[in-house]
MDAnalysis code that builds the backbone (N, CA, C; Angstrom):
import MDAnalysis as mda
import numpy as np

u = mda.Universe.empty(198, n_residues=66, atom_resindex=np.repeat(np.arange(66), 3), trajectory=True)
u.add_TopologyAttr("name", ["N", "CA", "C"] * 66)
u.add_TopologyAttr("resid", np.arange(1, 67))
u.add_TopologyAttr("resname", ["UNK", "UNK", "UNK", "UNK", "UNK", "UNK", "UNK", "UNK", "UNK", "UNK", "UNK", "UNK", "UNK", "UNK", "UNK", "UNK", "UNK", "UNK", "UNK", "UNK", "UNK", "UNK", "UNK", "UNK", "UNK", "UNK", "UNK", "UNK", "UNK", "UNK", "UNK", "UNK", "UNK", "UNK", "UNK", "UNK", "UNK", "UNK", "UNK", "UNK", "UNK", "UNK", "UNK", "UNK", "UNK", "UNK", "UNK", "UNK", "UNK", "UNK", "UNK", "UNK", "UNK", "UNK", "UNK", "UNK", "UNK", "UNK", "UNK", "UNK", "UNK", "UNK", "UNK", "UNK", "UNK", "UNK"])
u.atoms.positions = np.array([
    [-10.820, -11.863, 58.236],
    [-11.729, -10.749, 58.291],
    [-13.126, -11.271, 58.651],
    [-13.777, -10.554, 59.353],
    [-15.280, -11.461, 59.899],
    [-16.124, -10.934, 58.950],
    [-17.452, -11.288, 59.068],
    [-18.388, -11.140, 57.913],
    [-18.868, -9.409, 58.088],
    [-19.076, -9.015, 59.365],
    [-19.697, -7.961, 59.860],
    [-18.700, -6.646, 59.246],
    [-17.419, -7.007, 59.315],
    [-16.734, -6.093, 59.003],
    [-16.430, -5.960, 57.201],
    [-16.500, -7.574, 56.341],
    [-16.585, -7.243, 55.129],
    [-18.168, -6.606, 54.763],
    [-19.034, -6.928, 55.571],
    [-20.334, -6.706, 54.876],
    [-20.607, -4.871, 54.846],
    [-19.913, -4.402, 56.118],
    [-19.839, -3.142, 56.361],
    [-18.955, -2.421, 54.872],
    [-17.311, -3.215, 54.304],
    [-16.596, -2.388, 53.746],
    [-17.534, -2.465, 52.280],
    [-18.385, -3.416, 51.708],
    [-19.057, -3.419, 50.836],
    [-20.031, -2.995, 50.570],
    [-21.079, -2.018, 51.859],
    [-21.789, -1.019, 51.786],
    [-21.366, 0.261, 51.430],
    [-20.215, 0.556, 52.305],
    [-19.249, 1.760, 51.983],
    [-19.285, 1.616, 50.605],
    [-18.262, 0.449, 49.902],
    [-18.112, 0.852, 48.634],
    [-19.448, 1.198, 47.800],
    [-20.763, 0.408, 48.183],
    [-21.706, 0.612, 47.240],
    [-22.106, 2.420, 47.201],
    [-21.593, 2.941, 48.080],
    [-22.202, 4.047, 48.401],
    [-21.282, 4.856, 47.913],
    [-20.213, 4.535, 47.612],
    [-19.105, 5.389, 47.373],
    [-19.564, 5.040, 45.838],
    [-19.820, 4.387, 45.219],
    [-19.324, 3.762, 43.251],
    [-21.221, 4.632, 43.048],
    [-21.699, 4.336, 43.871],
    [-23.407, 5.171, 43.673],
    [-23.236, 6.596, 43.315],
    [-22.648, 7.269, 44.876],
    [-22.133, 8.748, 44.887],
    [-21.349, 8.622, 43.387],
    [-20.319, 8.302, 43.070],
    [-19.273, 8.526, 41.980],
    [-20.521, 8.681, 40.597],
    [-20.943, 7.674, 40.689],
    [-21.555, 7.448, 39.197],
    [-23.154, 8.265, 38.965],
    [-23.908, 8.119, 40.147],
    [-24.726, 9.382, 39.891],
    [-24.259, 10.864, 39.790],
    [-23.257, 11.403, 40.628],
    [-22.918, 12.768, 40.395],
    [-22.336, 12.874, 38.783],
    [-21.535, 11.783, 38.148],
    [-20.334, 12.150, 37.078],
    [-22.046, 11.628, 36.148],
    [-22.751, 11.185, 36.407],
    [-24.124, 10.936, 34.894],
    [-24.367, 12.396, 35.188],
    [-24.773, 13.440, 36.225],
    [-26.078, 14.486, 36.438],
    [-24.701, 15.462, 35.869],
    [-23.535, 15.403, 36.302],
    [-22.533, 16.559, 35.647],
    [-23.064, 16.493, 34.184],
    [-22.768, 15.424, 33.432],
    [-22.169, 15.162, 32.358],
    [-23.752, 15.457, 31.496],
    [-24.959, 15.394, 31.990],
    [-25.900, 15.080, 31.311],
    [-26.240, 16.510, 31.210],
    [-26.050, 17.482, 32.264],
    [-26.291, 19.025, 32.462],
    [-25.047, 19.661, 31.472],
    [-24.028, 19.316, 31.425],
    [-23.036, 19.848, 31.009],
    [-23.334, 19.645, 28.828],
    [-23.988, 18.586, 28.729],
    [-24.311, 18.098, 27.184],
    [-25.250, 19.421, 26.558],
    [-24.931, 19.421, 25.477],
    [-25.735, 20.370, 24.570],
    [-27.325, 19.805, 24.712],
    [-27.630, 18.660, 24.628],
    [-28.835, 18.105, 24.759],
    [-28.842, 17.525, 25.887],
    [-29.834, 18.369, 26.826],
    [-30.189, 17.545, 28.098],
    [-30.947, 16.910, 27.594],
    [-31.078, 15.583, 28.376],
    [-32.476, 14.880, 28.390],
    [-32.806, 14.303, 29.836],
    [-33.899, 14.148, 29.902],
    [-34.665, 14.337, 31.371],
    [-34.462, 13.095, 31.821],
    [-34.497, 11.848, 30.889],
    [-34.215, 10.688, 31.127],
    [-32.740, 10.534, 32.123],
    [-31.995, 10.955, 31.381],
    [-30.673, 11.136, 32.391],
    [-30.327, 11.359, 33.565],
    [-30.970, 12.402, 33.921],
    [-31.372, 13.615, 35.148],
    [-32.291, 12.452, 35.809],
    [-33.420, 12.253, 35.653],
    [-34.155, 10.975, 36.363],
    [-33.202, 9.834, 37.119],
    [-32.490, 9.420, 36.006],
    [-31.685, 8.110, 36.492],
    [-30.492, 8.874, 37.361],
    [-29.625, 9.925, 37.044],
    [-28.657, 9.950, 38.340],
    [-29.201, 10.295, 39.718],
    [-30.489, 10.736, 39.585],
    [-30.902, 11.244, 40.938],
    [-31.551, 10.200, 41.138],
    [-32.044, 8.964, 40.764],
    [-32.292, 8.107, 41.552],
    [-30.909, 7.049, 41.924],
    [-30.217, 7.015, 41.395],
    [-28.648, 6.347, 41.729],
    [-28.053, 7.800, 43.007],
    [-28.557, 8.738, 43.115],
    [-27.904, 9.383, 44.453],
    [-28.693, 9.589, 45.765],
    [-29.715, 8.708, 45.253],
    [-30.830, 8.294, 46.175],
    [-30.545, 7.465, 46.750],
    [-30.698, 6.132, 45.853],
    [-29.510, 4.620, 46.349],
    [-27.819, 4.873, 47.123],
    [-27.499, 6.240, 46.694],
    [-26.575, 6.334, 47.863],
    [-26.532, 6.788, 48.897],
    [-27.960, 7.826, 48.965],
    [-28.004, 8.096, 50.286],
    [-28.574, 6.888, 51.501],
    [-29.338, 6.064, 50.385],
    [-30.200, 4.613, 51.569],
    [-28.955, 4.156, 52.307],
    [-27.834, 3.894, 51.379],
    [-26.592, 3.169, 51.671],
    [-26.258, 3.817, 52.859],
    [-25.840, 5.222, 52.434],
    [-25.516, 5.804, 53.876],
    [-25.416, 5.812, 55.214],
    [-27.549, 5.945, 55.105],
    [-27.748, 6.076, 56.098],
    [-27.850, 4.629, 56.575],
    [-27.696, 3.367, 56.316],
    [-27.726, 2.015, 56.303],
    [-26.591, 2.234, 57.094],
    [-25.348, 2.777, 56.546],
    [-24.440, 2.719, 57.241],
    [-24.390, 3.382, 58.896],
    [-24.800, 4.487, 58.993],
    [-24.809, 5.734, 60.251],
    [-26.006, 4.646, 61.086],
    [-26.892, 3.856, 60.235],
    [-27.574, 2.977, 61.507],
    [-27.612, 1.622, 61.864],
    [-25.503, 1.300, 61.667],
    [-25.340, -0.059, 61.963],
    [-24.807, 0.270, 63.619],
    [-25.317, -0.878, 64.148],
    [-24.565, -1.022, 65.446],
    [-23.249, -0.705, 65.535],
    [-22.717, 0.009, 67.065],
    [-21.502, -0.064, 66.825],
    [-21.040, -1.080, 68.072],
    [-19.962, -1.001, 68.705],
    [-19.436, -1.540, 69.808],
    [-19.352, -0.498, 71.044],
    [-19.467, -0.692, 71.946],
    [-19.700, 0.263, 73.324],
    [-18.510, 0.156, 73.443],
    [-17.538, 1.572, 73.771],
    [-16.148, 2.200, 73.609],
    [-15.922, 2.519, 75.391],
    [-15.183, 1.581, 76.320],
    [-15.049, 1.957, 77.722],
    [-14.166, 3.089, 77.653],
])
């Protein structure tokens, strides 16, 4: 496997375990009898870090397709 292509599947994942774990904190913290703001702060900045990932991803080079 070359580096370009593991370095690519390990952005994906970061972006995928980011998405997972900020949405299931902002469910879970809205869904609690006691919100606290602290919570809400931290998943939306972890779905922030997944959108950087993202778009990290949508602006890697690709290969020119004849």
């Amino acid at each position: 496997m070359s580096k370009k292509f593991m370095s690519t599947l390990l952005l994906f994942a970061v972006f995928i375990g980011f998405m997972y774990w900020g949405i299931s904190l902002l469910v879970s913290t809205i869904n609690s009898p006691k919100m606290d703001g602290e919570y809400i702060v931290y998943s939306i900045l972890l779905l922030v870090c997944a959108g950087y990932a993202l778009i990290s991803l949508l602006l890697l080079p690709r290969k020119k397709m004849r």
